[in-house]
Each structure stands twice: as C-alpha cells, then as structure tokens.
C-alpha positions, 0 to 999 in steps of 0.5 A: 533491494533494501530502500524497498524494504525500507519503503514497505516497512514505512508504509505498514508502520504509517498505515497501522498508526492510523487504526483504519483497516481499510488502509493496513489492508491496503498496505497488506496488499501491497507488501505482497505484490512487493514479494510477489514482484521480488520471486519474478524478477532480477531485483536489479532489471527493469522487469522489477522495476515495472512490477514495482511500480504497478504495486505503487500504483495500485497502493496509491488507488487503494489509499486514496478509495480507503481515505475516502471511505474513512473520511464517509463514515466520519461524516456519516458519523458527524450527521447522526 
C-alpha cells in the first residue's frame, strides 16, 4: 500500500509545479479514485489492483487532454 501513496504524492507533487490547473485537477481526481479504490477492496487482491489500474488509466487520459489543452492556449497566446 505505501509504493501507492508514494506513487499519488508524486503525481500531486509534479502536477502542482506545473501551475496548470487542468492538471492538479487531474491528479485530484486521481487521488480519490485511489481512496475510493482502497474503502472497496483488499489492499492486497486483484480487485484492488484492477481498480488501480482503472484510476491509472483515466489519470493518463486526464493528463494527456489537459497537456493538450495547455499546450492550445500556449499557442493561442503565441498568435495574438
């Protein structure tokens, strides 16, 4: 259980040196699919593993529409 604590502080610590909102919100969410993962299942049964991984997914489609987001109003903001 503790490499996943681990893992979430990492990803809140990264997203929030980036000052994108898009993206903290993202690891927001993902640290309470996390929680939400741990209430449901055995921190050690496959259960938990497959919940964890679902939150990994959608952490990874959050991340890459947020990054694409950010990197529109970069070039919006280049253009003006």
């Amino acid at each position: 259980m503790k490499p996943q604590i681990s893992i979430i502080a990492l990803l809140l610590a990264g997203c929030s040196n980036t000052n994108s909102p898009e993206l903290n919100q993202c690891a927001q969410q993902n640290y309470q699919c996390e929680q939400s993962c741990e209430q449901r299942a055995n921190p050690q049964s496959l259960a938990m593993q497959v919940c964890s991984d679902g939150c990994i997914e959608s952490f990874n489609q959050c991340k890459a529409q947020a990054e694409q987001l950010s990197q529109q109003l970069r070039n919006k903001a280049l253009y003006k």
